[in-house]
Structures are given as C-alpha cells and as structure tokens.
N, C-alpha and C positions, 0 to 999 in steps of 0.2 A: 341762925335763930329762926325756928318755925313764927310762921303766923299766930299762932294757940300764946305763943313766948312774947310776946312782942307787946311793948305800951299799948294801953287802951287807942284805938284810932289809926295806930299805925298799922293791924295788919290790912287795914280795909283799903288804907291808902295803898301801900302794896299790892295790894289785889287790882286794884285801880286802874294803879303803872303798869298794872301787868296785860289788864287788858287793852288798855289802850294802846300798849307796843302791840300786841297779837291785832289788833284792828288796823292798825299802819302798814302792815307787811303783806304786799302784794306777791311778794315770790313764795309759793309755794314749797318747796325743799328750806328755804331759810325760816318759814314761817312753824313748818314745825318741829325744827331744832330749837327755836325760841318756846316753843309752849312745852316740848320736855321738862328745858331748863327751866321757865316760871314753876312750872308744879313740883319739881326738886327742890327749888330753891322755899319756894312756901308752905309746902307741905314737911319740908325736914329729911325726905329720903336721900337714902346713898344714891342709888340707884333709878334709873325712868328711862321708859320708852315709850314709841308709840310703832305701833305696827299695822299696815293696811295690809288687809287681804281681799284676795280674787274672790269670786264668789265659789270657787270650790275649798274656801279654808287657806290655802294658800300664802304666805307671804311676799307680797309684791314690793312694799318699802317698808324698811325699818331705822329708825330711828333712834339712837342711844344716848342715855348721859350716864356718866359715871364709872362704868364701866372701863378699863385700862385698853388701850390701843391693841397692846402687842395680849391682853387675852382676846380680844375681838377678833384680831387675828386666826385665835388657835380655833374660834367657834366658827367652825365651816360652815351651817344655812344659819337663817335667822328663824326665830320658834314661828311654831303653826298655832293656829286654831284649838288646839286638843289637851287632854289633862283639867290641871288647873285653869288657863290659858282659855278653854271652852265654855268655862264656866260663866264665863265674865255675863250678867244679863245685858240685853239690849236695852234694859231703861233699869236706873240706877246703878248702885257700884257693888262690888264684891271685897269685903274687907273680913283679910283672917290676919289673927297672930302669928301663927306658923301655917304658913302655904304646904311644908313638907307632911302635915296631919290631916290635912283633906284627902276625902278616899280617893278625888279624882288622880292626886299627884302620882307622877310614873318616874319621877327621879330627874337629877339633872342630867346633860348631855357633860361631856369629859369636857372638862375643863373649865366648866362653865360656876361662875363664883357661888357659895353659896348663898340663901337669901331665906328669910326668913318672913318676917310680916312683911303683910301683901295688902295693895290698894288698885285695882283694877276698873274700869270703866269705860264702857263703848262712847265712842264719839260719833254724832250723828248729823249728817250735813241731809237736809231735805229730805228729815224723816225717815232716812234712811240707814244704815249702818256705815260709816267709813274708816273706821279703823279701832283700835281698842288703844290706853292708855295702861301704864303697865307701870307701878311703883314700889319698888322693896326697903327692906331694911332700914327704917325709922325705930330710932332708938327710942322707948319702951310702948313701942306699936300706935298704928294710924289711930285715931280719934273720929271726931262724928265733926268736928272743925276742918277735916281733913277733906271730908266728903264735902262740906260747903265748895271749900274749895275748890277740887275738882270739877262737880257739877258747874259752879261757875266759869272756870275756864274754858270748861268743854262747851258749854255756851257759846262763851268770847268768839273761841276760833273756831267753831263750826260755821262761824258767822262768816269771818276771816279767812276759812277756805273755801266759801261760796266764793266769795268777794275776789280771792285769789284766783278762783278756777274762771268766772266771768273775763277775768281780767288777760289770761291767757287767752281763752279761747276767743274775744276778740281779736286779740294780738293776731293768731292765727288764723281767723277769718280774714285780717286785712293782707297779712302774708299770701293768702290765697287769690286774693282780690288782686293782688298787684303782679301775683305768677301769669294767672290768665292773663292780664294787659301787656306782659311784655311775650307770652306766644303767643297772643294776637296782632301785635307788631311784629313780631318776627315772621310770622307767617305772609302778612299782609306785605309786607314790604321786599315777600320776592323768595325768603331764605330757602335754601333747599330743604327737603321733605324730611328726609332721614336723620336730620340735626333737629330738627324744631320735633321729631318724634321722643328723639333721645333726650334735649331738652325738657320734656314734657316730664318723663319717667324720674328724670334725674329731681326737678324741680317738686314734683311729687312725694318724691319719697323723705328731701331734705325738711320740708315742711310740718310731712304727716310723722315724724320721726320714725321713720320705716326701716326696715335695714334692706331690703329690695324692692323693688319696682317693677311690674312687668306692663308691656302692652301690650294686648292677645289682638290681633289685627287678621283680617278673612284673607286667605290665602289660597291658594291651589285648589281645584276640588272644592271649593264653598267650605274650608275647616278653617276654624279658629285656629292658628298659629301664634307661638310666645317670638315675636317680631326683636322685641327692643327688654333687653335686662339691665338694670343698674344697681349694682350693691352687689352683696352676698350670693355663692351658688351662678354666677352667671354662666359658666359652661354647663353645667346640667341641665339649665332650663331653658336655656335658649334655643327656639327650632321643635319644644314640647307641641305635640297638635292637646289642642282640648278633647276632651271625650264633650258626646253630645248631651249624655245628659249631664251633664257639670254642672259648676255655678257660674263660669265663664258665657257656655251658653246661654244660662238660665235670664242673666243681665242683659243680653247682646240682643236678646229678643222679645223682653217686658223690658228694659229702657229702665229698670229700677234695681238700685245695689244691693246688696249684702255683705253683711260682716257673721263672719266665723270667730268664735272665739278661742279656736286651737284648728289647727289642722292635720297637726298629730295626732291627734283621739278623734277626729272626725271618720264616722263610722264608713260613708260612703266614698272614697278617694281612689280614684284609681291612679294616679300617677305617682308614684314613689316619690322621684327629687321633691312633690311639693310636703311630705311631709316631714321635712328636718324644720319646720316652720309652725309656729306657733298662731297668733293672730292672723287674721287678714279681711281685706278690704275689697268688695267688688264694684266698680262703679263703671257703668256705662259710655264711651264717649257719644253722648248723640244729639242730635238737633235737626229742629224741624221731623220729629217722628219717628225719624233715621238713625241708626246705629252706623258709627264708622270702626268701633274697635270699641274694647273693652278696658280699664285700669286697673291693676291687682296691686295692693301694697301690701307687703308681706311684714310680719316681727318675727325674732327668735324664739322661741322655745320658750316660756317662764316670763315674757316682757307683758306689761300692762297690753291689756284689750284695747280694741279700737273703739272709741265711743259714740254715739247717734249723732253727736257735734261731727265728729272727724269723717262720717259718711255723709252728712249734709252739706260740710265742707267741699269734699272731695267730686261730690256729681257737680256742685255749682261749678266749679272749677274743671272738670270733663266734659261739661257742655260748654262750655266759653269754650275749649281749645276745639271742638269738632265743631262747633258754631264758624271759628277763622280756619279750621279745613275747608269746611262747605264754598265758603266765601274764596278763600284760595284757588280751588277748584274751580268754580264759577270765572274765576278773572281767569285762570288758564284754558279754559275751554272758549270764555272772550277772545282769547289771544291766537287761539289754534283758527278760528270760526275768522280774524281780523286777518289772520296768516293765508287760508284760504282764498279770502277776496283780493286780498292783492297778489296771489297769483291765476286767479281769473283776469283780472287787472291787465299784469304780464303778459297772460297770452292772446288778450282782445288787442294790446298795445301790437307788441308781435305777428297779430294777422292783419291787421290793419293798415299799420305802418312798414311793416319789413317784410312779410312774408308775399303781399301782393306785389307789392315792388319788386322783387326775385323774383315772383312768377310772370309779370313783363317786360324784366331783362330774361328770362329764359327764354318765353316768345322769340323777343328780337335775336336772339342765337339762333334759335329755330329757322326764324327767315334768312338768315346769316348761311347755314348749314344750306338748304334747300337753292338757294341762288349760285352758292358756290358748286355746287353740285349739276345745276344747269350750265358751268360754262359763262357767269356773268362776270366781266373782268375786275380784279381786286380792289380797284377804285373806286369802283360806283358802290363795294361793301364796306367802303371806309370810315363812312359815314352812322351808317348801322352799327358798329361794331363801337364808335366813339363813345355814340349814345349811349349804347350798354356801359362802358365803362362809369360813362358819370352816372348813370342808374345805378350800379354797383358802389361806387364813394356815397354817393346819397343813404345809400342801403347800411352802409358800413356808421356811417354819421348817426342816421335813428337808430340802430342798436348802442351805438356808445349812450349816446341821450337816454334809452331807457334800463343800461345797464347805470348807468351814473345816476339815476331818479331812486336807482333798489340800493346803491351804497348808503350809508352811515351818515347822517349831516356832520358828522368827526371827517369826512375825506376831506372837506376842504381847510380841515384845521393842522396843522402842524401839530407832528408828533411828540414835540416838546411842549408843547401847549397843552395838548389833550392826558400830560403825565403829569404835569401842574395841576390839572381839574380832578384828577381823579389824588394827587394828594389832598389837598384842601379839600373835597368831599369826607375822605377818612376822617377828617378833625371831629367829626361828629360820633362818630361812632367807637374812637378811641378816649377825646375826650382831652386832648390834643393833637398838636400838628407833627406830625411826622416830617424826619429829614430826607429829602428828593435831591441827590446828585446824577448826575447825567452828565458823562463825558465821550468825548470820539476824541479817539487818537490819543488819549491821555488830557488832554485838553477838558477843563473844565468851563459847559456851557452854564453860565451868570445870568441869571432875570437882568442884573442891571445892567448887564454891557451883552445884552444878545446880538449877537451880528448875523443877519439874514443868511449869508452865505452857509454859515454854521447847518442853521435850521432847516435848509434847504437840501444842504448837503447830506444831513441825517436821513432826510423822506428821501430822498434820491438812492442811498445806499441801503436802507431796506424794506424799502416798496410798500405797498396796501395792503395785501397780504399779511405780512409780516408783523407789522406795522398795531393792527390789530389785535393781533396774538400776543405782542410784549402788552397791549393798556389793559388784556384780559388777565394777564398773568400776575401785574401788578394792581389790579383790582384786587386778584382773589387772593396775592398774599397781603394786601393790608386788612381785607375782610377779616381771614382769619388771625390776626392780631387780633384784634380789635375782637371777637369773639372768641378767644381760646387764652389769648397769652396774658390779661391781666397783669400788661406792660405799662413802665412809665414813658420808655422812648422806643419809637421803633425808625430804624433807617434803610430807606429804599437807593440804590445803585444800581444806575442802566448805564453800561460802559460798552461804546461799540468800538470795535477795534479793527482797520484795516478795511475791505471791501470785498466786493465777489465772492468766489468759493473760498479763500483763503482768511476771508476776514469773519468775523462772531462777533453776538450780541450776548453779554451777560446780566441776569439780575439777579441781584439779591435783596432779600427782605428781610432783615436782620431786629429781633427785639429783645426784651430782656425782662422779658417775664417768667410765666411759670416752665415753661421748658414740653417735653412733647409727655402726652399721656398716654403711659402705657397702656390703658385702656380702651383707648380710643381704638376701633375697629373699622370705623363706617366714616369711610374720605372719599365719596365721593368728587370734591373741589381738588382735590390733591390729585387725583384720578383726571380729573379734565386736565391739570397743569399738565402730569407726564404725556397724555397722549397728545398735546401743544407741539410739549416737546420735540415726540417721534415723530410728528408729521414733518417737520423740519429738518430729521436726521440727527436733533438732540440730543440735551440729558437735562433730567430734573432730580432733584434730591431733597430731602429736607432729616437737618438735623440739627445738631448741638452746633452754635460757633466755638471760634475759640479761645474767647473768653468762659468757656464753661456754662454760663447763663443763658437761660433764654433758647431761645430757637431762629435756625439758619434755615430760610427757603434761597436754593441757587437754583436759577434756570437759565442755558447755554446753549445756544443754535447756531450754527453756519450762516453765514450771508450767501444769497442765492445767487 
C-alpha cells in the first residue's frame, strides 16, 4: 500500500517512521539500503536505487531494491550518469510515465528488467550532489504525493549521511590518533628501524583503506627511493627511484600533500608500475621543518577518491611518526655521544692506572737487563726482578677492575635469574606470562627448590660470554611473539646438556599464534639470532613446530 492509499494520518506517520529510522543510522552502507527500501515501500514502486557517482559520471556505489539476485548478477557494471539517468535535475525530481519515450533513452543493457514509469531525484548532502535516487514501475505511474515523498526523504537522509559521514570520519581520526601513539612507543622504546618503518606503511594503509602503502625514503645519491611496500604490486615497486620532478618530490620538499584522483589518466607519470592504480595520497613525513621520507597510499583503479579529511588525517599522523623518528635519532646519537665518553673513560682508566704501571715494571726490567749485563751477581737482581712481578699482579688486578666496571650489572646475577627477569618483562608486552623451563642434564631447575650448586653449575659451564648470547636470544625471541605471533601462550626452553666441547645449549621459543608471514622480508632480529649463532659454531632456525600452529625459534651452540 502506497502513501497516496493509505488512511487519512497514516501516510504521514509513515513518513515519520521512516525518517526517524534514516536519522538513527549511523552506518553508511546500511543507511542507504534503508532509504531505497523506505521510498519503495512508500512510494509503491517495484523497483529503487540509489547510485553515487565520481565526479566524472562514474558509478562508485550502487544500491538496489527489488530487483532479483541472480538478474543483478547477469548485469555486469551498475548504470552511469547518461541517457535518461543524466537527466535527473540537481534540484527537484524527474517524473515520466514511460522512461522508454524520452528522447534521451538509449535502451536497456541485456538482461536488464524492463521498467516503465520513472521517479528520479538527486540527493544532496552540503549543497552539493551525492548521489541520484532511481524509482520504477509504480503501478498506474508516480503522482505529485510521490514527489512529496521523496523530496522529503532526500532531506531526512542527506541529513543522515552528513551525520554518518561525521561519524566515520571521526572514528577514523581517532584510529589515526592511536596509530601515531603506538609508533611513537615503538619507536621510543628501542624497536628496530625497519619494523616500526613497515609498521608504519602497513598501519597506514589498513586505516586509510588503501590497497598499498609506500614509504619513499632519501637514499643513495640524494634520490627518493620506494623503501618499504605493503599491499598490492609490492615487487614492482619496491626499489622504484622517484623522478625529480614527481609528486614524491614535490611533498618531500614543501612538507605539504597531495592527492591525485586516478593515476592512470594522470597526464604527467613517468613510472609505469605506479599506474595500475587509481587514487592516491601524498603526505610528507616531517617535523621540525625537516622531511624524513615521504607516505604514498595507493587505491585500485575505479575505488572511491581519497578525501581532504583522509589527507588531513594522514599528514597529522606522518608528522607524529617522523616527529618519534627525530626523537629516536636524537636518543641514539645520546647513546653513541654516552658510548664515546666512556671509552675516553677506558682509556684515561687504562693510562693512568695500567699502562704507567707497565711502563715502571719495564724500567725495573731495563735496570734488571743493564746490571746483568755488568756481571752483577743473581742475587742482588733478586729483589728487582720480585718487585716487578708484584708490579705486574697489580697490573693484572686494575685491568680485571676496569674490565669488570665495562661488564653488564647482569655479571653478578646468575644466569637463571637474569632468564626469569627477562620472562616476567615479556608479560607486558604479550599480555601474559610466558612458560620459562630451564634444565641441565635433564634435570629440571624449580624457583621453589633452586639449589645453588645448580645455579652455579650453569654459570660455570657456560661462561660470560656465552651466557649473554642465550638472555639476548631469548629476549629477542619473546620480543617477537609478542609483536608478530598474536599468541595466547608462548613457551621458552633452555636445556644445557653435558659440558666442554661435547656438551650444547638449546633454546626454543615455541608459540601458537599466527604462524611466519610469508611476507615478511625484513628480519633483521632474526639476522642478529643466526649470527649469535655462527659466532659460537651454531645453528638457528625458525619455523613451524610440530603441532602445526604457530611458530618454532630453535637456537643450539656447543659449549666452549
């Protein structure tokens, strides 16, 4: 039953319900499958759509009622701008009885149902055009009650897809907001470069719903280089130099973005792979006046433009990550500059303490040498010769002292203590506590029942050296748990077995999250494990265990 049909008061109430569901609906896609259906259901037609187009005529979403599944199916694109379709005004409606007797019509597409009267009308969000509303086949043709209607609806929800679009685009202002804060932690708290880069690209693209990511970074020869790909096309374009006069440049040196709205029909493009791509996004990484690299977020071919929100977005959030580069940089040039003075440090300790001391036991050799050599009998050089020695133990004594001042405040800790601190650190950054076994000889060592001999026995069979290399190796495989595996449990085993050459240290990092990504290129961390490894005589691996799930780090060295 149309509205025109309906008791005195009931279509208005209708109208009512209908708006006030269109004003409730904050999801955009659901919001308008709800406004087709209100104007089919009110207005009486078979048939409704709404269609949004690009600003070249274009259909970018289409939305259908009534129409049967398996013929939507058969109609390969959804209609354009053109024909009847074109006609629609941008203020008021277009109503015929038969659509097929306007001179604009050019016939249907195969398969496509027939339709007779037609009820068309632009819908306008901020004065603007965003979509057309499309209504056929009303049995014995639309009315001027018809047109109330729509006009009124197209009101409602132009309302409603302000209200909706507001309501996203905050959403993904705050998604952006909380991207920067965690590469701003990541960076700050130590991670290495090339993760928190890829981080960066990946977090970018997932956001701006990109299908690629690029980050153009100064490379060789002062050229913009495509560093870090995520998504789509990543062999192609990874290792592209930019041309100078680009848009990559053009950002990297006004510190201000750009968005293209195809880059397939972009007149000026000189590099091939980038035009299988549609939209894109340039935005600057820079801070403090400085460009560190550039952000490219690429779309398909045919996918919605990028909008003045998503490049506003996207620089606030390019300056927050090169803003914790800067600062990153800064602490590690702290750290190089800290590195420095305490090997000035080292070598005032060293000439001061040890190296003057050996230069008056050489003396005393010297006069040792020159009296022997005079014929003065061995006894009376007994004495010179003593001194020297205790000069030399002295000698021996201040370089232990200032070799022991440069170790680790970890030397004086037992090696099963310092694998306990570095479990319980993980808990934070997995989000639970990981399982820490640790055996010699088969022998399982127990927090509750530790027996010193144990603990002792461990540091004693694999030295300082060594020692080190196992708490680095199980740092960095619960690190990456805890940033790759999106595990619920992860289990650590250090099992030494035997002693000297014939005896080995094994660990493994076992968890049971998402497993290794094939895409993953850039392992650094994994790169430091194996050459752990080889310095030892080694082997490091990382794969599947054998439960199928998750991922196995095993690392295995000789005892020295």
């Amino acid at each position: 039953m149309t509205i025109d049909e309906r008791p005195a008061g009931s279509g208005t109430s209708d109208l009512l319900r209908a708006v006030l569901s269109l004003a409730a609906d904050l999801d955009l896609p659901s919001l308008l499958e709800r406004f087709v259906e209100a104007s089919i259901e009110l207005t009486g037609a078979r048939y409704g759509a709404i269609n949004i187009l690009d600003e070249r005529g274009s259909s970018m979403t289409f939305v259908q009622g009534g129409v049967e599944e398996s013929v939507v199916a058969k109609l390969a694109n959804s209609p354009h701008s053109i024909g009847v379709l074109g006609q629609i005004p941008a203020h008021g409606v277009l109503r015929l009885d038969d659509l097929t007797h306007h001179p604009a019509f050019n016939g249907f597409p195969k398969d496509h149902p027939p339709m007779g009267s037609f009820l068309g009308a632009a819908v306008r969000v901020r004065e603007e055009v965003f979509g057309y509303l499309y209504l056929s086949e009303k049995a014995g043709g639309f009315n001027d009650a018809d047109e109330e209607v729509v006009t009124a609806l197209g009101a409602a929800v132009a309302v409603a897809i302000q209200n909706a679009q507001l309501y996203a685009e905050a959403g993904r202002r705050e998604h952006w907001l909380q991207a920067g804060q965690k590469i701003t932690t990541l960076l700050l708290e130590g991670a290495d470069e090339e993760e928190a880069l890829t981080q960066i690209a990946t977090t970018a693209r997932e956001i701006a719903s990109a299908d690629t990511a690029l980050l153009v970074l100064p490379g060789l020869n002062e050229e913009l280089v495509v560093e870090i790909v995520d998504g789509h096309a990543h062999e192609a374009l990874l290792g592209l130099t930019m041309p100078r006069h680009g848009r990559s440049w053009a950002a990297y040196k006004s510190g201000v973005g750009d968005l293209v709205p195809s880059l397939a029909s972009a007149n000026r493009l000189s590099l091939a792979p980038m035009r299988q791509f549609g939209p894109a996004l340039y935005t600057p990484l820079r801070a403090a006046g400085h460009s560190v690299g550039v952000l490219v977020l690429l779309r398909t071919i045919g996918a919605a433009a990028f909008a003045q929100s998503d490049l506003v977005a996207a620089q606030s959030f390019a300056a927050q990550a090169a803003l914790a580069f800067v600062l990153a940089e800064a602490r590690h040039a702290q750290d190089v500059a800290a590195l420095l003075d305490e090997r000035e440090r080292i070598a005032r300790d060293l000439h001061d303490l040890a190296i003057q001391q050996l230069f008056a036991t050489g003396m005393q050799l010297e006069t040792v040498r020159r009296r022997a050599a005079r014929g003065v009998e061995p006894a009376e050089l007994t004495s010179i010769i003593e001194e020297a020695l205790d000069s030399v133990d002295s000698t021996v004594r201040q370089i232990r002292a200032i070799v022991h001042a440069l170790r680790d405040p970890d030397a004086t800790t037992s090696l099963v203590e310092r694998l306990r601190r570095e479990s319980s650190l993980a808990r934070r950054g997995l989000g639970f506590a990981p399982s820490l076994v640790i055996s010699i000889d088969g022998r399982i060592i127990d927090s509750a029942q530790d027996e010193q001999d144990d603990l002792d026995r461990i540091d004693d069979i694999i030295g300082a050296d060594l020692a080190d290399d196992i708490v680095a190796v199980v740092r960095e495989g619960l690190a990456n748990a805890a940033r790759h595996a999106h595990s619920s449990s992860v289990a650590v085993r250090v099992t030494v077995a035997g002693s000297g050459p014939t005896g080995q240290v094994e660990i493994e990092v076992e968890d049971d999250g998402a497993g290794l990504s094939v895409a993953r290129d850039r392992n650094s961390g994994t790169q430091n494990l194996a050459a752990r490894a080889r310095r030892h005589g080694g082997t490091f691996s990382l794969g599947t265990p054998p439960s199928g799930r998750g991922t196995l780090l095993s690392w295995q060295v000789p005892l020295d």
